[in-house]
PDB file as gemmi writes it, atoms N, CA and C in Angstrom:
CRYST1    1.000    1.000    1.000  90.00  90.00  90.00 P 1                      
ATOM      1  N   UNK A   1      90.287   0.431 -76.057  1.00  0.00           N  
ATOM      2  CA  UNK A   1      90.523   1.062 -74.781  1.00  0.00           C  
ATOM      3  C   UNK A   1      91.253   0.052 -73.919  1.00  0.00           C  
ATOM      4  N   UNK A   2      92.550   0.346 -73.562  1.00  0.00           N  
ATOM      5  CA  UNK A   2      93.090  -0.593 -72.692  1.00  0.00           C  
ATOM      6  C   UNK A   2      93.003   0.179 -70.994  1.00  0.00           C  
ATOM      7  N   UNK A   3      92.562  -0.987 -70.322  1.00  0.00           N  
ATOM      8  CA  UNK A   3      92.241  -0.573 -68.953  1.00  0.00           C  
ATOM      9  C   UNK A   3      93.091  -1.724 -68.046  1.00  0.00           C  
ATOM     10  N   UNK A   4      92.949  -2.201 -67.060  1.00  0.00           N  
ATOM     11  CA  UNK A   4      93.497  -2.845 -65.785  1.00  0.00           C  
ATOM     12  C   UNK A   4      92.605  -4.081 -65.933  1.00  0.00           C  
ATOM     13  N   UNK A   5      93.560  -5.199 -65.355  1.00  0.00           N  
ATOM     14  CA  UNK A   5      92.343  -6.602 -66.033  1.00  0.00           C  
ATOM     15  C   UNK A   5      91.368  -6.494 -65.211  1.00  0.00           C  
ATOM     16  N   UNK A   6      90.800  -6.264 -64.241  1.00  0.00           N  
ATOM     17  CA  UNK A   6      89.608  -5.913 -63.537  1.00  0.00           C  
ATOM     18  C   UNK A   6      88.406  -4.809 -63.897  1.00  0.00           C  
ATOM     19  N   UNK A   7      89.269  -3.964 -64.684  1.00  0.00           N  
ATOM     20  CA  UNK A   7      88.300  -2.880 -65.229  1.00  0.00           C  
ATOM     21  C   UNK A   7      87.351  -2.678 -66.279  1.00  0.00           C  
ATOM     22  N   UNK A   8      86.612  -2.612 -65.872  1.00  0.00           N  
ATOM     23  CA  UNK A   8      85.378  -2.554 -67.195  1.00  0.00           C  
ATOM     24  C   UNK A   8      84.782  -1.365 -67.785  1.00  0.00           C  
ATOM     25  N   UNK A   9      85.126  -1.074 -69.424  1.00  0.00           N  
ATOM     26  CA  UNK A   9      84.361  -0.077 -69.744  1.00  0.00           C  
ATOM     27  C   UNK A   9      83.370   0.444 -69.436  1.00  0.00           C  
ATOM     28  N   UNK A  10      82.522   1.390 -68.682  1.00  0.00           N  
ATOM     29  CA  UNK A  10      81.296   1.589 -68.816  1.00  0.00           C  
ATOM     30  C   UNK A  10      79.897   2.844 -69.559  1.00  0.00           C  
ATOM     31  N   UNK A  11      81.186   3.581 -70.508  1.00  0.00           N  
ATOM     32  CA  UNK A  11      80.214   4.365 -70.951  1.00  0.00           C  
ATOM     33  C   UNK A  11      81.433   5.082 -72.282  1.00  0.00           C  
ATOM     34  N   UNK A  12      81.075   5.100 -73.545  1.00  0.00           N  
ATOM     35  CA  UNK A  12      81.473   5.348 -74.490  1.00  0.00           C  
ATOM     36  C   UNK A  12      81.070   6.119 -75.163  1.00  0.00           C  
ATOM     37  N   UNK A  13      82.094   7.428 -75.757  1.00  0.00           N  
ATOM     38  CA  UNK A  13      80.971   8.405 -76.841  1.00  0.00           C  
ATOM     39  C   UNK A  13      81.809   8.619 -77.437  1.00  0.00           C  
ATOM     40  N   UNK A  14      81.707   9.185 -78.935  1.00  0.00           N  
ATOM     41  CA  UNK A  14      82.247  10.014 -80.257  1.00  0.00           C  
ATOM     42  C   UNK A  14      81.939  11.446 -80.172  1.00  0.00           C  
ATOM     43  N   UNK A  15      82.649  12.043 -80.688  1.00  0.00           N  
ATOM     44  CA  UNK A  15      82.090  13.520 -80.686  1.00  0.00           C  
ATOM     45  C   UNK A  15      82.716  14.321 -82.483  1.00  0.00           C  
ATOM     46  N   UNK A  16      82.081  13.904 -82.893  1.00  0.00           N  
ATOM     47  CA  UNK A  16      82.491  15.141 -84.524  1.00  0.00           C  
ATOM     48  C   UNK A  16      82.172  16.649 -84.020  1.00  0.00           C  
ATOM     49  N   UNK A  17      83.221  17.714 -84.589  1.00  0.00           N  
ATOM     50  CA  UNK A  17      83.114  18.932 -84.558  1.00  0.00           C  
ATOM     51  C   UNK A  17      83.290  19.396 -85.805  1.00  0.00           C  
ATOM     52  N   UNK A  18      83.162  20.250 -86.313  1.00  0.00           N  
ATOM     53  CA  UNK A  18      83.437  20.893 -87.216  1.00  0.00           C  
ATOM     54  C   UNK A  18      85.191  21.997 -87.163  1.00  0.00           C  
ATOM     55  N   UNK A  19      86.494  22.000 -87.359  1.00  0.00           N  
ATOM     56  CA  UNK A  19      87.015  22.404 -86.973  1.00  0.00           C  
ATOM     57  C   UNK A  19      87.076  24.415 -87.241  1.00  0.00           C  
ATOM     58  N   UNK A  20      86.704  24.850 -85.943  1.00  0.00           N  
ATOM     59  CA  UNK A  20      86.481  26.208 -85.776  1.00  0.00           C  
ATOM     60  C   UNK A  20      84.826  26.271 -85.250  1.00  0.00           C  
ATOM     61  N   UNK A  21      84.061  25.403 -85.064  1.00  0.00           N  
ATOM     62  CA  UNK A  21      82.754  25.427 -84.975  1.00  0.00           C  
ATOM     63  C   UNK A  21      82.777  24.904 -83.695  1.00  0.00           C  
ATOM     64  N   UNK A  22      81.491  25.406 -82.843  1.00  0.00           N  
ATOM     65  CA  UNK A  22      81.312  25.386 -80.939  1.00  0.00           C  
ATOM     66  C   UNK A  22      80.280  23.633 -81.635  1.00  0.00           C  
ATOM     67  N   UNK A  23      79.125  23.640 -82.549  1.00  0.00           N  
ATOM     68  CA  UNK A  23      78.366  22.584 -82.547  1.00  0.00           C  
ATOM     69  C   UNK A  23      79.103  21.372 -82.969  1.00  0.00           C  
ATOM     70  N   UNK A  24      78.358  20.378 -82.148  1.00  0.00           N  
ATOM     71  CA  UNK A  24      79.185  19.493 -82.661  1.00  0.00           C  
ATOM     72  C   UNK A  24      78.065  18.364 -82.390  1.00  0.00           C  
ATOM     73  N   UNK A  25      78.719  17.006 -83.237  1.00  0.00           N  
ATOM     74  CA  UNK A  25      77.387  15.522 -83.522  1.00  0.00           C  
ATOM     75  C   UNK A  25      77.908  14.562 -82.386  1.00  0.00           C  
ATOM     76  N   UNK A  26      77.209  14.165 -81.256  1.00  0.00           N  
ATOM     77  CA  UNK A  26      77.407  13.046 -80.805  1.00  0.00           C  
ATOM     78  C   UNK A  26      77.239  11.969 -81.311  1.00  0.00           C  
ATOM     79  N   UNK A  27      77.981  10.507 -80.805  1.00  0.00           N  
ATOM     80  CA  UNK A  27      77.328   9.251 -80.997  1.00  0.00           C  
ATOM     81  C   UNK A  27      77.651   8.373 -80.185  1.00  0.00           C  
ATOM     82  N   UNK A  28      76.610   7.673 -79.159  1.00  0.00           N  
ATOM     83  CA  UNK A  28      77.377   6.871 -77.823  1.00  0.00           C  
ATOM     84  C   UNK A  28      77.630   5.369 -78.620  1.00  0.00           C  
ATOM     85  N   UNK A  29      78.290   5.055 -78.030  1.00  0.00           N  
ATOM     86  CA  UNK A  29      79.464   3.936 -78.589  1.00  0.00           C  
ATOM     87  C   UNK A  29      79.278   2.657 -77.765  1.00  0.00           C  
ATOM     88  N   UNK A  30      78.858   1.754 -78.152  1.00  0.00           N  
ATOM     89  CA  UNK A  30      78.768   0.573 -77.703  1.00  0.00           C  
ATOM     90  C   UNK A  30      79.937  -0.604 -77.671  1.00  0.00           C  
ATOM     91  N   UNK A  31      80.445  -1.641 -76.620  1.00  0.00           N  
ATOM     92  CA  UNK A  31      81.734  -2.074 -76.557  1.00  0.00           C  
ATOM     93  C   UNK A  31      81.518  -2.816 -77.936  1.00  0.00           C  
ATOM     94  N   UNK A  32      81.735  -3.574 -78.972  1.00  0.00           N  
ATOM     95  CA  UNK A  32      81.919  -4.555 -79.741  1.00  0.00           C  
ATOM     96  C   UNK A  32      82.181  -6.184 -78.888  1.00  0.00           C  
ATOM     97  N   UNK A  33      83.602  -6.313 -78.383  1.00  0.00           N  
ATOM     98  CA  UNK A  33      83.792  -7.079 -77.125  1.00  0.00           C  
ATOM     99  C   UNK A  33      84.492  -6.589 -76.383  1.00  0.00           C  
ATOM    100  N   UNK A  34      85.088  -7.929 -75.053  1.00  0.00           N  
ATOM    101  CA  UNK A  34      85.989  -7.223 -74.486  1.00  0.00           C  
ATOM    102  C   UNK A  34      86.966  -8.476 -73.664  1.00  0.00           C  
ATOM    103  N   UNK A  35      88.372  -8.241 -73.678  1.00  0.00           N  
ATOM    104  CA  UNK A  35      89.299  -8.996 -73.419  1.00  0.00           C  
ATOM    105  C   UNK A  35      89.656  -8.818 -72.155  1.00  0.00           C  
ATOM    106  N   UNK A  36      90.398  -8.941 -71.161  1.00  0.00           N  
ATOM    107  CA  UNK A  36      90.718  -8.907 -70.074  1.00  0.00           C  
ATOM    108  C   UNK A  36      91.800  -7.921 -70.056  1.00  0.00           C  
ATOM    109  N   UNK A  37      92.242  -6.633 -69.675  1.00  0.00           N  
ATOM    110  CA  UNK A  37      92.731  -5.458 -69.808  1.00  0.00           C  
ATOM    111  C   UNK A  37      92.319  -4.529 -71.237  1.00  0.00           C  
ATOM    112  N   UNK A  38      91.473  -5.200 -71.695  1.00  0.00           N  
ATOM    113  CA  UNK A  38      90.722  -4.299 -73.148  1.00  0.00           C  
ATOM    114  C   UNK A  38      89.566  -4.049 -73.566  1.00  0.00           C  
ATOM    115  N   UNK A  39      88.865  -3.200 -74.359  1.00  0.00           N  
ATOM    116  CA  UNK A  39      87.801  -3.073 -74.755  1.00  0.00           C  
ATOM    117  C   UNK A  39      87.990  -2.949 -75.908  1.00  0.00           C  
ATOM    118  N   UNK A  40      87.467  -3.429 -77.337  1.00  0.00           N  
ATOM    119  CA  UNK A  40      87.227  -3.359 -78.368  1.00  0.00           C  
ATOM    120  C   UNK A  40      85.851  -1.915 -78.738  1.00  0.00           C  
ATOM    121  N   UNK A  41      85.757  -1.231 -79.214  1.00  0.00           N  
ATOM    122  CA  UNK A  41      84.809  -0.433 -79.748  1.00  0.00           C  
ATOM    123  C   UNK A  41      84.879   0.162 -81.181  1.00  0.00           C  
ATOM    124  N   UNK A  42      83.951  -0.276 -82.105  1.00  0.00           N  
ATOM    125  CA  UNK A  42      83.641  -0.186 -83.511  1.00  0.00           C  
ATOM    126  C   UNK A  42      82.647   0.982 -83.335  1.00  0.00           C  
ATOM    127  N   UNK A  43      82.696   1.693 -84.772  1.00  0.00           N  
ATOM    128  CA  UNK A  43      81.710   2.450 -85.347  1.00  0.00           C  
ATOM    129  C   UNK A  43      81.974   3.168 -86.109  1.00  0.00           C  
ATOM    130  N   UNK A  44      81.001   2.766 -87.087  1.00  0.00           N  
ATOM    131  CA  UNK A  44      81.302   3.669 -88.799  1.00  0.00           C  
ATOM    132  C   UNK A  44      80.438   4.639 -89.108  1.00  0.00           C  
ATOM    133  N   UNK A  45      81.016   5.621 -89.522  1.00  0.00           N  
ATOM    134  CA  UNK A  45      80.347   6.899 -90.289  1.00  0.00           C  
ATOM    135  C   UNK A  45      80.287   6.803 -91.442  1.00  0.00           C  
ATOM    136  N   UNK A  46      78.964   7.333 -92.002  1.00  0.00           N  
ATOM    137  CA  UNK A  46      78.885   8.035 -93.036  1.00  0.00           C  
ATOM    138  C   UNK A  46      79.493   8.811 -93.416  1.00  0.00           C  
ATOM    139  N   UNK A  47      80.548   9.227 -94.206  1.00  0.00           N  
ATOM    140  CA  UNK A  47      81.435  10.777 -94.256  1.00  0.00           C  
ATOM    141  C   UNK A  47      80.448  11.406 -95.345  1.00  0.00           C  
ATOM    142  N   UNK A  48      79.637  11.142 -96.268  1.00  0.00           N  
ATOM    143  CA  UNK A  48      78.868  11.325 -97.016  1.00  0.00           C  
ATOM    144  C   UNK A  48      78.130  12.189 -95.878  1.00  0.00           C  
ATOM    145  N   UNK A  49      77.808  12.494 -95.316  1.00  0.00           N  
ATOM    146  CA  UNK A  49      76.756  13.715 -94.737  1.00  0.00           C  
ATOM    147  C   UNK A  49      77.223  14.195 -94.102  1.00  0.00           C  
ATOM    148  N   UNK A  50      78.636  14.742 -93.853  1.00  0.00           N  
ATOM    149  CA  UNK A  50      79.877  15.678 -93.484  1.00  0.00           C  
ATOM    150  C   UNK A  50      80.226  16.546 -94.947  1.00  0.00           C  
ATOM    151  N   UNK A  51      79.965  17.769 -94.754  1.00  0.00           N  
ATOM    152  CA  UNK A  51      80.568  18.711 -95.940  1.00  0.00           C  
ATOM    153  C   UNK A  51      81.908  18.563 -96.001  1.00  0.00           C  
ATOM    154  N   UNK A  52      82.406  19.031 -96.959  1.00  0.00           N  
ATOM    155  CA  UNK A  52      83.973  18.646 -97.598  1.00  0.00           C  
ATOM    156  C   UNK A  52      84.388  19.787 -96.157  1.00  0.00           C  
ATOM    157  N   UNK A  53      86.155  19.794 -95.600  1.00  0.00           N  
ATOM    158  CA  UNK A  53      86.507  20.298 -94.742  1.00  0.00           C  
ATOM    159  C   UNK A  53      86.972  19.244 -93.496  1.00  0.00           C  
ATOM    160  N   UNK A  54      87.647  20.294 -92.625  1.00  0.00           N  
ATOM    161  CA  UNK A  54      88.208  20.148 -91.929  1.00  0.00           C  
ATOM    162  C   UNK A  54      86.942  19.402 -90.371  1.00  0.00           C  
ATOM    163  N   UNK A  55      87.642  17.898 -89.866  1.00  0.00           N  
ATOM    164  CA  UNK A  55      86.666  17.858 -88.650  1.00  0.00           C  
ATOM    165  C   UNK A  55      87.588  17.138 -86.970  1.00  0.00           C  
ATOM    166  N   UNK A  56      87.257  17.294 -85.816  1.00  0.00           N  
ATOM    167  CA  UNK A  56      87.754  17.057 -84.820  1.00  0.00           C  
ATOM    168  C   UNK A  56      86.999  15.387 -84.116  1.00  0.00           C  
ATOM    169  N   UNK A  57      87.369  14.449 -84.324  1.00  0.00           N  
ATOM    170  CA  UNK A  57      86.721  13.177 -83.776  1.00  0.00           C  
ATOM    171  C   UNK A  57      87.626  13.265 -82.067  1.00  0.00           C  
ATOM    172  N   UNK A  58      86.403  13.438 -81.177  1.00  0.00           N  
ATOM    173  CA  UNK A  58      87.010  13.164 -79.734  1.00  0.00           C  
ATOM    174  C   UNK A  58      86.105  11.788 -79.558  1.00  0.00           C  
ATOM    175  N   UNK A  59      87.035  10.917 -79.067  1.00  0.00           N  
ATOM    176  CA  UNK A  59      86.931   9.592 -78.543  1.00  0.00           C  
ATOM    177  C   UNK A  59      86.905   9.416 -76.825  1.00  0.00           C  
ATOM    178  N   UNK A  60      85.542   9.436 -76.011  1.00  0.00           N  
ATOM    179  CA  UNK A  60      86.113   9.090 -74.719  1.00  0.00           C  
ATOM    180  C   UNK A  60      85.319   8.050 -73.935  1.00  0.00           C  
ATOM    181  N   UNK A  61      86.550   7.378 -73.121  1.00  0.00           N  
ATOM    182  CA  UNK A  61      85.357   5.637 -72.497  1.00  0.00           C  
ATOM    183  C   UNK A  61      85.502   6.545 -71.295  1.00  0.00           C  
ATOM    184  N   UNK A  62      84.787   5.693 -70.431  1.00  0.00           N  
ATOM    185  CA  UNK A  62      84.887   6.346 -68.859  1.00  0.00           C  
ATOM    186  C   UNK A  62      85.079   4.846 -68.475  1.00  0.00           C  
ATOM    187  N   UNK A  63      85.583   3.781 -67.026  1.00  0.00           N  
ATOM    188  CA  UNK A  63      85.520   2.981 -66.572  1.00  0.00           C  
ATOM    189  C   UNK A  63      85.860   3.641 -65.106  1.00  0.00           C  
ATOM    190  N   UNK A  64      84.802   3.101 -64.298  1.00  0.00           N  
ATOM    191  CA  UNK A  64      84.609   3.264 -62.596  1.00  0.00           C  
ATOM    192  C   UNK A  64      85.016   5.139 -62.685  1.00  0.00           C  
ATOM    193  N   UNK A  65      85.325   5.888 -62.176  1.00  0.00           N  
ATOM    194  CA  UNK A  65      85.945   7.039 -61.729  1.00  0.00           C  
ATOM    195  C   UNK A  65      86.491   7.604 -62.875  1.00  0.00           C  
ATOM    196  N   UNK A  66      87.152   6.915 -63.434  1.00  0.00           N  
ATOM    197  CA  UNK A  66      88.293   7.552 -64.659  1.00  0.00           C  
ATOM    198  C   UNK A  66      87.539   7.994 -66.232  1.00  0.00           C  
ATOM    199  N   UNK A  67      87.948   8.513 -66.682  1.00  0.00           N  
ATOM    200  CA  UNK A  67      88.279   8.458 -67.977  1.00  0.00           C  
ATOM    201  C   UNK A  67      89.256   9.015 -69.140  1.00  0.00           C  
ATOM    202  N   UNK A  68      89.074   8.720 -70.017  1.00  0.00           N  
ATOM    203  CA  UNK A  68      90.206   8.495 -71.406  1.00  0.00           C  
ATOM    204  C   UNK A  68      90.080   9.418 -72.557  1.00  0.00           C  
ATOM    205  N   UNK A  69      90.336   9.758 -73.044  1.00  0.00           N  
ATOM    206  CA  UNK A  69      89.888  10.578 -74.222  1.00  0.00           C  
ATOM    207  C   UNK A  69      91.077  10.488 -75.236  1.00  0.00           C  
ATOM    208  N   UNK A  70      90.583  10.670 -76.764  1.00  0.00           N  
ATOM    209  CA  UNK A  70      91.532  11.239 -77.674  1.00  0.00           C  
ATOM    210  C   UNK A  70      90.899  11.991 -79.080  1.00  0.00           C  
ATOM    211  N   UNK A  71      91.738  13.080 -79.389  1.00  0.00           N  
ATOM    212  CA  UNK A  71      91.388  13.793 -80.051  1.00  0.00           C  
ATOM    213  C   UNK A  71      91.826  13.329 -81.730  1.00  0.00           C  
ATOM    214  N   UNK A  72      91.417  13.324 -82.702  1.00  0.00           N  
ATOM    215  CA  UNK A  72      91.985  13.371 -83.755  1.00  0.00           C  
ATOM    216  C   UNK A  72      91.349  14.011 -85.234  1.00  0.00           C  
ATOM    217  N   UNK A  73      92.268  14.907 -85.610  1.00  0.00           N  
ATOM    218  CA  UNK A  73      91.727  15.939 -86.844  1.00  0.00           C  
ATOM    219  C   UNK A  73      92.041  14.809 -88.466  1.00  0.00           C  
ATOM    220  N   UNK A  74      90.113  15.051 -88.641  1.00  0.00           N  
ATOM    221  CA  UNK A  74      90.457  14.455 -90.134  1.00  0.00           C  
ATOM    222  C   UNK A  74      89.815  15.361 -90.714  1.00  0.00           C  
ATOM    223  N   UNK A  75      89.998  15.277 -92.673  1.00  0.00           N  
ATOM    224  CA  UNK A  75      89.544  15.936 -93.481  1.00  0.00           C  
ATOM    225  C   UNK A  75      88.043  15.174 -94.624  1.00  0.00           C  
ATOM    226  N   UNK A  76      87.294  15.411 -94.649  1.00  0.00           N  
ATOM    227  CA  UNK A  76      86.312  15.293 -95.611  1.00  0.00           C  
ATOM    228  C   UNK A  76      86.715  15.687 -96.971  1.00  0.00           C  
ATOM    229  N   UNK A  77      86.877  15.084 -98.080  1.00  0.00           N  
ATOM    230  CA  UNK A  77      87.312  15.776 -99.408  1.00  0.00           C  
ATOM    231  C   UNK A  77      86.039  15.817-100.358  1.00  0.00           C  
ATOM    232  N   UNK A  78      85.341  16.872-101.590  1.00  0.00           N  
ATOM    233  CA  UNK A  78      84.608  15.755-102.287  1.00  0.00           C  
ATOM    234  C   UNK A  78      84.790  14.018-102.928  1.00  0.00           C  
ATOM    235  N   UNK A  79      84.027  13.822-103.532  1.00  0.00           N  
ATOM    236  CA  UNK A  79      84.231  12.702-103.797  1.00  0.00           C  
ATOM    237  C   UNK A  79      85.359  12.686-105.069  1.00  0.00           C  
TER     238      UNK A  79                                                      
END                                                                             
């Protein structure tokens, strides 16, 4: 997450959907570190307890007032 060198991340989440599906898996996101206009944030999934198919990962930090988001469609295959 790149922010303003004064700005500090303060609240991070994941969001898996299922693509075509309203439910969806949270996971709040903790910084890893953080650089002076940046935030580093890690976190690994299991894709193993995602059925094969189509899924929506929304990414969003919030810092002071604002926040960020991004969307991105991946696929689960069997193994």
């Amino acid at each position: 997450v790149y922010t303003s060198t004064d700005t500090k991340v303060t609240q991070a989440l994941a969001q898996i959907t299922r693509a075509g599906q309203s439910r969806r898996r949270e996971y709040p996101l903790t910084p890893t570190y953080s650089l002076p206009g940046q935030t580093v944030i890690r976190r690994l999934f299991a894709l193993r307890e995602f059925e094969p198919g189509d899924y929506i990962l929304t990414l969003e930090a919030r810092a002071d007032k604002r926040t960020a988001s991004r969307r991105v469609l991946f696929t689960v295959t069997d193994p």
